[in-house]
MDAnalysis code that builds the backbone (N, CA, C; Angstrom):
import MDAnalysis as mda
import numpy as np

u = mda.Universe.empty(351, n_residues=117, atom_resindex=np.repeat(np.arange(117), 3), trajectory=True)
u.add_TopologyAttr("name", ["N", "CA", "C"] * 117)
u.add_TopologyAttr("resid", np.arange(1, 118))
u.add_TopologyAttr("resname", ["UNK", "UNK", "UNK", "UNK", "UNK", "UNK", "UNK", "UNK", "UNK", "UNK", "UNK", "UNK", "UNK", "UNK", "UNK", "UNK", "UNK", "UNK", "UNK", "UNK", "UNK", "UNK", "UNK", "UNK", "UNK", "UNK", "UNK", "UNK", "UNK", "UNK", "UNK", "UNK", "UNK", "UNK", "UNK", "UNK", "UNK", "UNK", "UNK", "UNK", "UNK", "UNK", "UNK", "UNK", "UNK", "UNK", "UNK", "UNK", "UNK", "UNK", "UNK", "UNK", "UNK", "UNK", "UNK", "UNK", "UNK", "UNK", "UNK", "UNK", "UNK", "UNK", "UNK", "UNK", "UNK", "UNK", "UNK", "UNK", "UNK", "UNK", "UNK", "UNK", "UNK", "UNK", "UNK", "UNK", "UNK", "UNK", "UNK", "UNK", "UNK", "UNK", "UNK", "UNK", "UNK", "UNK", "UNK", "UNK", "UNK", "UNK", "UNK", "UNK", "UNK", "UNK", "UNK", "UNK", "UNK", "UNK", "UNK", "UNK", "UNK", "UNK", "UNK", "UNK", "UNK", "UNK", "UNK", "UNK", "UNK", "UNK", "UNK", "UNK", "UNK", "UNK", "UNK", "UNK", "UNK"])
u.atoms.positions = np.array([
    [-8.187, -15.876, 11.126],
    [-7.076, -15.919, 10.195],
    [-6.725, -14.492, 9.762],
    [-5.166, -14.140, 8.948],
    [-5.201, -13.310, 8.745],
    [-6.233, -12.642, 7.674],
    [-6.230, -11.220, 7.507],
    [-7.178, -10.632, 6.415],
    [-6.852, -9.657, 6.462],
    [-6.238, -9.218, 5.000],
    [-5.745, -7.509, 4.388],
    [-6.665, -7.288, 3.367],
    [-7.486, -6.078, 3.065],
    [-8.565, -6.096, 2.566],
    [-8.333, -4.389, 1.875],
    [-8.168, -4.554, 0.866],
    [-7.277, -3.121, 0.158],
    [-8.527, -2.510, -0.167],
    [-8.642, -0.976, -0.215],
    [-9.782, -0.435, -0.896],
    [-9.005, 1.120, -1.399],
    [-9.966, 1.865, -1.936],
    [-10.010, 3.465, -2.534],
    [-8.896, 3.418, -3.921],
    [-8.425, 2.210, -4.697],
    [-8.803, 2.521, -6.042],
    [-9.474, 2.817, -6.660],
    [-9.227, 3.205, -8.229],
    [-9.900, 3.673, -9.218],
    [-9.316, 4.424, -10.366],
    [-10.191, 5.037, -10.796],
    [-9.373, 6.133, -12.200],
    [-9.443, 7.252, -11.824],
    [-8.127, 7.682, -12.298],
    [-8.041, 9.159, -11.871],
    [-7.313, 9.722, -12.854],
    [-7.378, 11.129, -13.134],
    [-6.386, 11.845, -13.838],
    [-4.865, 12.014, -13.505],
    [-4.197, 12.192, -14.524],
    [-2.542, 12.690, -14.496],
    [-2.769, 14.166, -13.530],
    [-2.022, 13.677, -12.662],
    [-1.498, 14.905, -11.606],
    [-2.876, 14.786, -9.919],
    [-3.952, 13.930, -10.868],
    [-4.734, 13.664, -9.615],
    [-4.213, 12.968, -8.122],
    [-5.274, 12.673, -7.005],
    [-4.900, 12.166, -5.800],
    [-5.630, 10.543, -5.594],
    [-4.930, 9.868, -4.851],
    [-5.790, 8.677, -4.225],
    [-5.079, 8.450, -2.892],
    [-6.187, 7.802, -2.161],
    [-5.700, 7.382, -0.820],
    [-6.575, 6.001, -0.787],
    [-5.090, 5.093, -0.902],
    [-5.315, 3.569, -0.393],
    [-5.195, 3.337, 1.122],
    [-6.401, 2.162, 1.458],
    [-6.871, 2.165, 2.640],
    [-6.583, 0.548, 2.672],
    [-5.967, -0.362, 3.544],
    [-5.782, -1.738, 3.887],
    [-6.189, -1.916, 5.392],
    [-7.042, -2.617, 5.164],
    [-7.683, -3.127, 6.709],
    [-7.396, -4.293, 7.054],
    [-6.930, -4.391, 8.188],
    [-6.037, -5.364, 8.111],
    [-6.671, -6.215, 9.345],
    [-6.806, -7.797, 10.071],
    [-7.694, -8.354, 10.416],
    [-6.582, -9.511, 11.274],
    [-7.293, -10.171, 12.628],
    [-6.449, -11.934, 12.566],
    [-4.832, -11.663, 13.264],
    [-4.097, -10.362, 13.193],
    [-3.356, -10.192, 14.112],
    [-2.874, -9.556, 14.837],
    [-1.919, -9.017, 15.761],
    [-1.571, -8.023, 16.412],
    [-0.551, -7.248, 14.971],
    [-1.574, -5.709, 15.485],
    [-0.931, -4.907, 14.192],
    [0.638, -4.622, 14.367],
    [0.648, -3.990, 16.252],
    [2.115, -3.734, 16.209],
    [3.492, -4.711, 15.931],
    [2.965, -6.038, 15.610],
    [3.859, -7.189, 15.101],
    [4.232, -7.192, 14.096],
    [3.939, -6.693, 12.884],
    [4.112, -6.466, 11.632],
    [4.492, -5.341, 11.363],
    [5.119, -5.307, 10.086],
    [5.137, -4.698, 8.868],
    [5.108, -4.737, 7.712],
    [4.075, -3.742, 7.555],
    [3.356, -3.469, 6.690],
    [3.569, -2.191, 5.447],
    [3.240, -3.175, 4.328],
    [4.145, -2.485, 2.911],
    [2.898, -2.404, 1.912],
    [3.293, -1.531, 0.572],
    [2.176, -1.595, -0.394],
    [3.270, -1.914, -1.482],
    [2.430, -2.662, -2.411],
    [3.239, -3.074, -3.560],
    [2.545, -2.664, -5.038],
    [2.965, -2.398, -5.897],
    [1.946, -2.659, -7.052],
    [2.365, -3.426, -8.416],
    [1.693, -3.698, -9.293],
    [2.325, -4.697, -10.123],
    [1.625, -4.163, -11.649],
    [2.523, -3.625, -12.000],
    [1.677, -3.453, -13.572],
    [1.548, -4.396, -14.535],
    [0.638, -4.639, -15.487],
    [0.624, -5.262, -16.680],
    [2.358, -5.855, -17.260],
    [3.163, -6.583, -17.381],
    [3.756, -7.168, -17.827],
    [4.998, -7.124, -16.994],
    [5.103, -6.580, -15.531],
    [5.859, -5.916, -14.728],
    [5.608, -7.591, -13.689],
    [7.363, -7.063, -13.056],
    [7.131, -7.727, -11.817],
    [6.769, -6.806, -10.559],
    [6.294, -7.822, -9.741],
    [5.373, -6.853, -8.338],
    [6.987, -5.997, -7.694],
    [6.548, -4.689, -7.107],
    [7.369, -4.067, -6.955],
    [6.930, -2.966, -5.421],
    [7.954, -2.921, -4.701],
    [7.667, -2.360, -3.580],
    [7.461, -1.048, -4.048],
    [6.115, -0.303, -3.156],
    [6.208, 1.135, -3.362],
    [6.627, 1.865, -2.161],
    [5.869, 1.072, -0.984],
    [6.550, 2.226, 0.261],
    [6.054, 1.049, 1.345],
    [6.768, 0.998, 2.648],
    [6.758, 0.244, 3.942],
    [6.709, 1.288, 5.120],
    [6.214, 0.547, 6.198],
    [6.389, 1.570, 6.972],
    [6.232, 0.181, 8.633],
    [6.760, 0.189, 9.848],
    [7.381, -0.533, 10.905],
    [6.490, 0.024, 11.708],
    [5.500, -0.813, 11.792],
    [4.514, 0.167, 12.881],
    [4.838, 0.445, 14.317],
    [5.866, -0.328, 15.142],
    [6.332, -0.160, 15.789],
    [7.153, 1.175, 16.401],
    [7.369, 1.733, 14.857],
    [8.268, 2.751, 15.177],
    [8.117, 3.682, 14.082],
    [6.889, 3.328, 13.485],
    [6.461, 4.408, 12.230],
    [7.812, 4.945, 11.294],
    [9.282, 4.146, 11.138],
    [9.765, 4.040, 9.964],
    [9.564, 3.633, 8.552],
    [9.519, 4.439, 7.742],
    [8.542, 4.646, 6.492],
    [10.275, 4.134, 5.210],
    [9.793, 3.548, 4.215],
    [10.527, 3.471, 3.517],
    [9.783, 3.586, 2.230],
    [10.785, 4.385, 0.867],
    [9.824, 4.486, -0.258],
    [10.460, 3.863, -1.443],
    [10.164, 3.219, -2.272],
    [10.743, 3.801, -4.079],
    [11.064, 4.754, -4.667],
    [12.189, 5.025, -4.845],
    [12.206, 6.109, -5.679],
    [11.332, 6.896, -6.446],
    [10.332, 5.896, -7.370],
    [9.869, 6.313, -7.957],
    [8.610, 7.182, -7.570],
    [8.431, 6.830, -6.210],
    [6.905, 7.767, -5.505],
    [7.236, 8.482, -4.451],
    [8.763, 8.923, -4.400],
    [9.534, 9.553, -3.069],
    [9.043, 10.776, -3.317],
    [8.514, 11.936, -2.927],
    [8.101, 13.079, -2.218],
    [6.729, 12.925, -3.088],
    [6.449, 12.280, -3.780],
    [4.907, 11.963, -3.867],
    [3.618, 11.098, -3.209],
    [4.286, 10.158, -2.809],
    [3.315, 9.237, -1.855],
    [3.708, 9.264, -0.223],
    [2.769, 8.955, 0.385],
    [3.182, 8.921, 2.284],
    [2.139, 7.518, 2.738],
    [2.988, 7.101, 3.374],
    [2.517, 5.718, 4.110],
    [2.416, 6.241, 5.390],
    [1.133, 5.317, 5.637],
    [0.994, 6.002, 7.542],
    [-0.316, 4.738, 8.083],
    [-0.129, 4.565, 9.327],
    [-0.942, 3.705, 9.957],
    [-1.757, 4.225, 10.974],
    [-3.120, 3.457, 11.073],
    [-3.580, 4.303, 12.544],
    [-4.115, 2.505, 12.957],
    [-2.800, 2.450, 14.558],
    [-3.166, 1.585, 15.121],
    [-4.340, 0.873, 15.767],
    [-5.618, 1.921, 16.081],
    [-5.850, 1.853, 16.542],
    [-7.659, 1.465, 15.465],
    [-7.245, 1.188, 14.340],
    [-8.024, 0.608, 13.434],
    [-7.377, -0.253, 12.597],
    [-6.365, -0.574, 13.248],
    [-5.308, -1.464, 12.005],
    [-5.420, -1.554, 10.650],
    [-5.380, -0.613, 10.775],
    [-5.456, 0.021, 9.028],
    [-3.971, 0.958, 8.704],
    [-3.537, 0.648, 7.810],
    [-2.155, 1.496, 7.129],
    [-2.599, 1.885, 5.694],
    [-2.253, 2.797, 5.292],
    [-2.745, 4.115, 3.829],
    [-1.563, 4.445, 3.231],
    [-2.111, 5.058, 1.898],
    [-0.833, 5.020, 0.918],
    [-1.413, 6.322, 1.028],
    [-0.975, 7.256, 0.545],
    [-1.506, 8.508, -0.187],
    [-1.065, 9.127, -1.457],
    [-1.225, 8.778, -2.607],
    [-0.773, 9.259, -3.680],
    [-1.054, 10.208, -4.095],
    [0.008, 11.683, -4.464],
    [-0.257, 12.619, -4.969],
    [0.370, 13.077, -6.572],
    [0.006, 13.937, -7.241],
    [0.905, 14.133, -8.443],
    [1.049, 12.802, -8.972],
    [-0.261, 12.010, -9.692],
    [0.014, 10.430, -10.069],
    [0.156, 10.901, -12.008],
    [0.811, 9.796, -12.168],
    [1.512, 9.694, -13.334],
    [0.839, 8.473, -14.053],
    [0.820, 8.427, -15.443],
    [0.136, 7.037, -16.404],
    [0.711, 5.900, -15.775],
    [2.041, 6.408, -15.705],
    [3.073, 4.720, -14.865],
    [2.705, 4.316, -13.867],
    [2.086, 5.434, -12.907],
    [1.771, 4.531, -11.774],
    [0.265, 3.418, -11.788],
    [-0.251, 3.327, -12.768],
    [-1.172, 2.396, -13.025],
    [-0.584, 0.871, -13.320],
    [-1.274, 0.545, -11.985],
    [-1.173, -0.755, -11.556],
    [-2.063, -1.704, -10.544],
    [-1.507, -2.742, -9.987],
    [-2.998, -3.160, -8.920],
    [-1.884, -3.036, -7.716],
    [-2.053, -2.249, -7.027],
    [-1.645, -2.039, -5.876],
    [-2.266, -3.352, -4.484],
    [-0.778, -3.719, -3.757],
    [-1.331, -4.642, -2.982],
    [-1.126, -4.079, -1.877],
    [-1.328, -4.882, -0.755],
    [-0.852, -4.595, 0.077],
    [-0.655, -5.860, 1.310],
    [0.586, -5.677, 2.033],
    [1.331, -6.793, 2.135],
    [1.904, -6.956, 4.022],
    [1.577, -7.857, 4.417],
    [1.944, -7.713, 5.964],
    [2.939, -8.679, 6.492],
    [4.257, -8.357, 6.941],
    [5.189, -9.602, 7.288],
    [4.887, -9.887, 9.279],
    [4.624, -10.690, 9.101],
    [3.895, -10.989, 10.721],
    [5.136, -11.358, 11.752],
    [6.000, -10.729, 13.031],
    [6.826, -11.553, 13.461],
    [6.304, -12.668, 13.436],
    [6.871, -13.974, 13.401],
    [7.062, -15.113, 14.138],
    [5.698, -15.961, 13.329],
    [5.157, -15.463, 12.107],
    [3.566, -15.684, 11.654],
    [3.644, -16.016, 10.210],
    [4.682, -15.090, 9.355],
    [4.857, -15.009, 7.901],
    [4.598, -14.006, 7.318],
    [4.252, -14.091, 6.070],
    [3.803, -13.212, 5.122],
    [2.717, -13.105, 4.146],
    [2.199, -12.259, 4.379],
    [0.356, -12.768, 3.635],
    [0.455, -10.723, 2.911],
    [-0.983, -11.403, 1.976],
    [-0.990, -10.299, 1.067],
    [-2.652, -9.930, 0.886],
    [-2.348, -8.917, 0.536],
    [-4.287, -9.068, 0.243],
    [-4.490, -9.169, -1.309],
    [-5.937, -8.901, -1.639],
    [-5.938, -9.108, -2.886],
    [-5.931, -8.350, -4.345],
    [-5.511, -6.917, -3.756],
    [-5.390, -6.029, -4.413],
    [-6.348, -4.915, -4.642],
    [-5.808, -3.855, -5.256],
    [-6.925, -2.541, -5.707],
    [-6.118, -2.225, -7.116],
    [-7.088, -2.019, -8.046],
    [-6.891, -1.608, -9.222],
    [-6.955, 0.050, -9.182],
    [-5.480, 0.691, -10.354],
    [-5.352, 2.079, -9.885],
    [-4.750, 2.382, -11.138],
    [-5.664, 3.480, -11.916],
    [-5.332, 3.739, -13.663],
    [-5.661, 5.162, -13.556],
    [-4.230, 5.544, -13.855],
    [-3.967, 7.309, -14.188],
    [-4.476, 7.136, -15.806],
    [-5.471, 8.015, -16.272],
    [-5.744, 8.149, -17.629],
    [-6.107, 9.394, -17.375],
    [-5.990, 9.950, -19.087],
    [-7.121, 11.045, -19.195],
    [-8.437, 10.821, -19.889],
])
């Protein structure tokens, strides 16, 4: 079956780095695409960045555009967020999310991610 399995949250400081890691399980990677989402406390879930593994077209939010980079390595079916210059706002549970041709849409179960000082 499928399985997206999010890791490398945590706490970090204002202006610190993280790199989210989704391992992804159950299908052919180049069939999908694959997105990260995050959802804060009283917020609806909200796209942060996608990327078409097929053709490594990357799409972002505004809100994490020249700060975060999405990237995949096929060949561990795994796709990464990389957050740089993080902000209090971006604390949230980051998901991460795979639309399968011809299969659907499945999610994993999240990573918790809190800019504090």
């Amino acid at each position: 079956q499928v399985q997206l399995v999010e890791s490398g949250g945590g706490l970090v400081q204002p202006g610190g780095s993280l790199r989210l890691s989704c391992a992804a399980a159950g299908f052919t990677f180049s069939d999908a695409v694959m997105s990260w989402y995050r959802q804060a406390p009283g917020k609806e879930r909200e796209l942060v960045a996608a990327i078409r593994t097929t053709d490594d077209i990357t799409n972002y939010a505004d809100s994490v555009k020249g700060r975060s980079t999405i990237s995949r390595d096929n060949a561990k079916n795994t796709v990464f967020l990389q957050m740089n210059s993080l902000k209090p706002e971006d604390t949230a549970v980051y998901y991460c999310k795979a639309v399968i041709f011809r299969a659907g849409t499945y999610w994993g179960q999240g990573t918790q991610v809190t800019v504090s000082s």
